[in-house]
Structure formats: structure tokens, C-alpha cells
N, C-alpha and C positions, 0 to 999 in steps of 0.2 A: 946153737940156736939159729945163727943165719943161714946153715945147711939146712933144717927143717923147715925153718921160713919159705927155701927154696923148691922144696918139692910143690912137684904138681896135684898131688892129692894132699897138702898140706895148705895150697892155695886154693883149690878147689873148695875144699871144708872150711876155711875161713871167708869166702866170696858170698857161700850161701847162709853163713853164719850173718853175716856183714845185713846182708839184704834182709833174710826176718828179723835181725834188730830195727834197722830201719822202718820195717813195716808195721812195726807195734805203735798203739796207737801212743801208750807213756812217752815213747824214745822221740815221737814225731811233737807230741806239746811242749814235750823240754826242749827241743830243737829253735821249733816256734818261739818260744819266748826267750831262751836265749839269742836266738838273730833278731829279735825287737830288741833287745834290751842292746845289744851291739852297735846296731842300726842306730841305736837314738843317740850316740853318744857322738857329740860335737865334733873330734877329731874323726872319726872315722865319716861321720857324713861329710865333711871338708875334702878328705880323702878321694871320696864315692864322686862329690861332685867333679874334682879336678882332674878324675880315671876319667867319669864318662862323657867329660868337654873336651877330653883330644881326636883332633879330626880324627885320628886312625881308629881311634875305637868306635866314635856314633859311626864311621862310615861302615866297619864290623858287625854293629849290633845292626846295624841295616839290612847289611847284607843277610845275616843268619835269622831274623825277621823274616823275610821276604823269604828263605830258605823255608823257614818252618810252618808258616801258611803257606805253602802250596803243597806241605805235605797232608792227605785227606784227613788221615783219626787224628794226626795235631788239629787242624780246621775244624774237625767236627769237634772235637775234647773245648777246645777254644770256646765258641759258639756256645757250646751245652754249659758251660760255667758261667757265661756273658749274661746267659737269658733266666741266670736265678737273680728272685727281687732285692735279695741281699747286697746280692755283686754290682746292680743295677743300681742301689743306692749308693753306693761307697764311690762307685766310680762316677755317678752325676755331682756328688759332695764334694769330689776331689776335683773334677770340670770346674765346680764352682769356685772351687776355693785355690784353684792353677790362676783364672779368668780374672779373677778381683784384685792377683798381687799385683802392682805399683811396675816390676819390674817386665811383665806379661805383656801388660795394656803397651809400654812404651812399645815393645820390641812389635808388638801385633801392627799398631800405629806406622811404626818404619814401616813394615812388608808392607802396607795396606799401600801407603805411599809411593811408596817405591814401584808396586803393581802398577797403581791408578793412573800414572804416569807414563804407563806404554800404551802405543798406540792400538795393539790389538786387542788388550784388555780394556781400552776407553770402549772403542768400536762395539766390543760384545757387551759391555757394560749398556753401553745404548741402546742396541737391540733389545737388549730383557728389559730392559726399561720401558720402552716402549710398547713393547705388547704387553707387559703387566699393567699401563696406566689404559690401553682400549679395552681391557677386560670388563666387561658389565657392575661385576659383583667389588672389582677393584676402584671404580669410579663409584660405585654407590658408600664404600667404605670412607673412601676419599672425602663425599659429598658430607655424609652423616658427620665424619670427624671434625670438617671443617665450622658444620655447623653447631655443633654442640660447645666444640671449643670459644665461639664469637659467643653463645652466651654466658659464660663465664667470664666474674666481673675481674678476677685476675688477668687473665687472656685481652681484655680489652684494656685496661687499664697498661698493660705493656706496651700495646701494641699503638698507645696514643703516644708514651714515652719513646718509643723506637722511632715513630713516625716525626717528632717533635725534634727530637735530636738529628734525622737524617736532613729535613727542611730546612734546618741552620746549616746544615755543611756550603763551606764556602762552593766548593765542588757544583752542589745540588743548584743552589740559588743561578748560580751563572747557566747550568744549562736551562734552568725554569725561564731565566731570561730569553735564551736565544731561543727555545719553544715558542713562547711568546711571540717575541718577535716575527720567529717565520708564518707563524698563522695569523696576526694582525698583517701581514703583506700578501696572504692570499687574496689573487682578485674576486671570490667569491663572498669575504669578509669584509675587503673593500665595501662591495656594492650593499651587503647588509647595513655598512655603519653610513653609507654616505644617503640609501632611501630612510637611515632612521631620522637623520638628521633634516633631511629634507623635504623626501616625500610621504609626507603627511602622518607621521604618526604623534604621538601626544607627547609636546617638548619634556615633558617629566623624566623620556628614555635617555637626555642628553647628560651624560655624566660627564664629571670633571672631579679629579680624584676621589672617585668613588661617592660622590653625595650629588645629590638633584641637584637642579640650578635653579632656582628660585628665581620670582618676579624681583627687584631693589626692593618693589613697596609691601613684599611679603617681609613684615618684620612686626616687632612685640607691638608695637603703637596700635596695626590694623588689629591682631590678634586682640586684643583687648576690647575695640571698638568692637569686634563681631563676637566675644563670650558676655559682655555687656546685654547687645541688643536679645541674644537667644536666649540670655536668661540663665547663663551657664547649664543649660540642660539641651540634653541630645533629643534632635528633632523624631527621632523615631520614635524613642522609648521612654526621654522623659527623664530618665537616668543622670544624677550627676558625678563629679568630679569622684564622691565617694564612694558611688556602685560600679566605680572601674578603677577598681586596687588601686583607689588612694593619687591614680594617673591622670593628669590633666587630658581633656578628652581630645579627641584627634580634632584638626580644623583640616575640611576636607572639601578641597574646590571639585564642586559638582560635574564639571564637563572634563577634569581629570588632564588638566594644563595648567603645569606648574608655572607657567609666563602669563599667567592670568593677572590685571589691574597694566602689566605695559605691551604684550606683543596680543594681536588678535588674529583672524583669520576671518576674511570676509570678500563678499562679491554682490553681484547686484542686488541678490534677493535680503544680503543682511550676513550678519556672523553667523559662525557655524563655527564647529569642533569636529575632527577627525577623529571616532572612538572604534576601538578595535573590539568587535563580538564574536571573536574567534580566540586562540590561544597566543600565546608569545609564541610559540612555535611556528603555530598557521594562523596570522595576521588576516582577518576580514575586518576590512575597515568601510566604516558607515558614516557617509556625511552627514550630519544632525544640526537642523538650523536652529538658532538659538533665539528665541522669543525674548524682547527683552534685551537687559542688562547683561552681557556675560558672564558680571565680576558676582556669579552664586556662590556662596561658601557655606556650610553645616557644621554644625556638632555631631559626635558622633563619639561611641563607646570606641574599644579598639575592638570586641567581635564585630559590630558592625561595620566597622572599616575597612573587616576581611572579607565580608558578608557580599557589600556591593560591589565588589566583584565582577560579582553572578556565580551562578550553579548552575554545573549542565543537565545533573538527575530536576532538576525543578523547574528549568526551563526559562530561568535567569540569565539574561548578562548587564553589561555597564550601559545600555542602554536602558532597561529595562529599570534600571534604578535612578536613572538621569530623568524618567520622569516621573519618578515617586517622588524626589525631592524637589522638581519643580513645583511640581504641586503643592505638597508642602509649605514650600515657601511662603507663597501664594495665598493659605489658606491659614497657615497656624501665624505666620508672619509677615501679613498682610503686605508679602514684596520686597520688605525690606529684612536682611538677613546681615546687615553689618550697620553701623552707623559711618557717617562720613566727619572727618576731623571737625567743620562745622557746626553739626547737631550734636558730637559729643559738647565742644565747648560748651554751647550756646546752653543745654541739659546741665552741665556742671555750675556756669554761672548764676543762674537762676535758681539754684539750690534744689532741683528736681530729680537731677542725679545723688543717688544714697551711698550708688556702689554695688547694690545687691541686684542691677538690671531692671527691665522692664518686666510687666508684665505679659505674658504670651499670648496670643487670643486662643479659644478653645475651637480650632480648624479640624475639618473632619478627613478621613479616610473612606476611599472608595472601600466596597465591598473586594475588590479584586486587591488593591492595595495592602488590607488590611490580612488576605490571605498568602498573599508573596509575604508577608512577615511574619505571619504565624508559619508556615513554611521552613522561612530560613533560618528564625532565633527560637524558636518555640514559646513565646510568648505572646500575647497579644498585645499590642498598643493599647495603653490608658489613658485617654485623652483628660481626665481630671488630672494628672499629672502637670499639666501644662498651665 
């Protein structure tokens, strides 16, 4: 038998035998599932794996790779099987399901690293970075994402814990420090803080850990003596303690100087107040003589408060309302807008004072007056209020 084996036309007849078995389609699905069914079996993929992680062999299958792409009907055979949706599926399922193992990500993670870390990969990394962020349609993707994500209440709500956590860093604090520091020593911040304090703007700008600095005799005693005489109601609107949520109303010194009752500003012609009718920004300040008493103070809502101001669409500023409230005084408060410790006692002894204030007289508003506040609150002033 091993002499028949050996002939040439006995090999010949079994080669082509060999090959239309092969070619049948039975012999090729029993093949098929027999190498699945081999293929799955734990020892033999152990096997498979430890044959094709020896250098000699991936650097082998490399080689004959590279061998067999450059041959054309391999290339093209390749290609024509690639571009069926079937093949297409299995192999993006398979990308997918290479990309998600635990072992994949670490090893991707090194190279990535380990790239990111030369200098001519930073370099080119920079470049394409670069011209993808001047890209038109990349800045606009940019701009849209950034803004879509700030309104998301997840997105902010992070980003106030991110921010809240970084501001405590011991780190952080000490350079917020010397920032500080070095722009309080610019001489251009110098000269801001030394003409606030100085020249002429309204002592209320002089802070000391952060809170106004008050007149001494700005305290509960006056307060009391001026929500007495106005009656606890706001000279504008009449409004009291209950039409402004429940908040005691503002006490608001009219010429907008917090050193009002002990430091004054005055010269030959009488006192005056340095009010600014411009912005904090761009400071125009207007010397305004003060007719009278300087020590004016109001009731006032807390919209009002914000109100006088002024408005630039309306054509308002802090002068403009320095002499509404003069007026005011004048007319609904026949001048007197506080009592003095004297006339309270003197009122209290005589069992005159109840508690509940005087009455207010019923003082009128200019027609011009009465439209700067229809204007800025949207209400009219009701003078039976008073």
C-alpha cells in the first residue's frame, strides 16, 4: 500500500479527489462547525493565545500579512468580502466588543501615554489642535456646546461644587492673596483708592471690612426717632413695612453720605454734597448745594431704594431724585423728616406719643415729579395714603 501511495498518478488521483471534497459545500459546513466547536474549547483558545503572543510568531504573521496585501486578487478578494453588510457588522461588534474589555482600555491608555510624552508627537498634537480650534464650524460647535451645557441644571450645579472645592485649596487662597496684593500696589489703584477717599466722592465708597462706615449717631435710637415722625410709611408711595415682604423699609440719607449728622462738606456759599451722575465706572461728579439742614433722611421700599439711583433709558440720576425728595420733605413733612431726642421725649412725656407716629400732612407732587414715578415704578403716587 505504501508503494501505491507512492506513485505519481496515485497522488495525482487522490490531490484532485482531496480538492472536490473540499469543495463541496457538506464537507466545507462540517469543517466549519467542527473548527467552531474546537475553537471554543478553553484549552485550545489558551493554547491559540500563548502560540500567537510569542514575538516570533506575531512578528511572522506580520510579515505574511504584509506579504499577502500586496498581493492584487488577495487585496482585491479582501476588499470584496470587507465591503459585505454582514462582514461589516460582525467586525464593528467585534471593534466594539475588543474596545470595552478592561484589559484593551488599560493597554490603549499606556501607548497613549507613553506617545503623548514625545516631543514630536506633543508638537503635532499641537498643530492639529490648533487649526481644528480656528476652524469656523469648530468654534461654532464649540460655542453651541458650551452653551447648551451652562443651561443644564446638572452642569451648573457641578461646576459651583468644582469651583467651591477649588477656592478652599490652601494652594488657591494664597495665590488669590498675592493677586490681591499685587493689584492693590498698582499705582493706578493707588490713585483710584486715595481720590475715593479724598477727593470728593460720597464717604458711603469708604469700606472697612467690607461694610459702609457709618455716621456714631447713625444708630437704632435716630432710626426710630425718623420711622416715628414719617409715619412708618415711604415718602414716595405711602407703602409700609408690610408692602415690602414683611422688611423694615430702607432709611435712606438723601444726599447719599453715609457721615451725615457728624462730618459735613462746606464753603462760603453753605454745605453741599459731591453726587456722582455718571457711572462707578466714569465718575461725573456735581457739586449740589444743600438748602437747609443736610441731616435729610426718607423711608423708602427696597424697589425704591434701587430706583433712585436713576435711569439712563428715563433720563434719571441721584440728582434728579435729591430733588424729588427735597421737595417732599418740604411738602408732605413740613421739613422735618426725623425728630430730635428732645421733641421725641418732650412727645413721649406728655402722653402725645402712642407709638403709631404722627400724622403726615397731605403735600403734593409736581406734575413732572409725579411722572419720573410713574416712569420708574409703574405706579402712581396716592396722596390719601399719607
Amino acid at each position: 500500500m505504501k508503494e501505491v501511495h507512492n506513485r505519481p498518478e496515485v497522488k495525482k488521483r487522490h490531490s484532485v479527489a482531496s480538492t472536490e471534497c473540499q469543495n463541496r459545500l457538506d464537507v466545507k459546513a462540517k469543517k466549519s462547525v467542527t473548527a467552531k466547536e474546537v475553537m471554543n474549547r478553553p484549552e485550545v483558545k489558551e493554547r491559540c493565545r500563548i502560540a500567537f503572543n510569542k514575538p516570533d510568531v506575531s512578528a511572522r504573521k506580520s510579515v505574511a500579512l504584509k506579504i499577502s496585501w500586496s498581493v492584487p486578487e488577495v487585496r482585491e478578494r479582501r476588499l470584496l468580502s470587507m465591503s459585505r453588510p454582514e462582514v461589516k457588522e460582525k467586525f464593528r461588534v467585534s471593534i466594539i466588543e475588543t474596545t470595552n474589555k478592561p484589559e484593551f482600555k488599560e493597554r490603549q491608555s499606556a501607548i497613549t501615554k507613553e506617545a503623548m510624552n514625545r516631543p514630536d508627537v506633543k508638537e503635532r498634537h499641537r498643530i492639529i489642535m490648533k487649526e481644528a480650534m480656528n476652524r469656523p464650524d469648530v468654534k461654532e460647535r464649540h460655542r453651541a456646546a458650551a452653551k447648551e451645557a451652562q443651561n443644564r441644571p446638572e452642569v451648573r450645579a457641578n461646576r459651583s461644587i468644582m469651583l467651591k472645592e477649588v477656592m478652599n485649596r490652601p494652594e488657591v487662597k494664597a495665590r488669590r492673596v498675592i493677586i490681591s496684593k499685587d493689584i492693590m500696589n498698582r499705582p493706578e489703584v493707588k490713585e483710584k483708592r486715595r481720590e475715593t477717599i479724598v477727593g470728593g466722592f460720597w464717604y458711603g465708597s469708604i469700606t472697612y471690612n467690607e461694610q459702609k462706615q457709618y455716621c456714631e449717631c447713625w444708630n437704632s435710637d435716630l432710626w426710630k426717632r425718623i420711622d416715628i415722625a414719617q409715619g412708618y410709611k415711604s415718602i414716595l408711595s405711602g407703602k409700609t413695612k408690610e408692602n415690602n415682604g414683611d422688611h423694615a423699609l430702607s432709611r435712606h440719607h438723601v444726599y447719599w453720605q453715609e457721615k451725615a449728622c457728624c462730618v459735613w462738606d462746606e464753603d462760603v456759599k453753605g454745605y453741599y454734597a459731591m453726587i456722582n451722575i455718571g457711572t462707578n465706572g466714569k465718575p461725573d461728579m456735581y457739586k449740589h448745594y444743600i438748602n437747609g439742614s443736610p441731616n435729610k433722611f426718607v423711608l423708602l421700599t427696597r424697589e425704591e431704594h434701587g430706583m433712585i439711583a436713576g435711569n439712563k433709558k428715563l433720563g434719571t440720576n441721584k440728582l434728579t431724585w435729591i430733588k424729588v425728595l427735597e421737595d417732599l420733605i418740604e411738602t408732605k413733612l413740613n421739613g422735618k423728616c426725623y425728630y430730635t431726642k428732645e421733641e421725641y421725649a418732650e412727645l413721649s412725656l406728655n402722653g402725645r406719643f402712642t407709638g403709631e407716629g404722627r400724622k403726615v400732612g397731605h403735600g403734593k407732587l409736581t406734575d413732572e415729579q409725579i411722572d419720573i414715578v410713574k416712569k420708574a415704578t409703574g405706579f402712581e403716587p396716592n396722596i390719601n395714603l399719607f
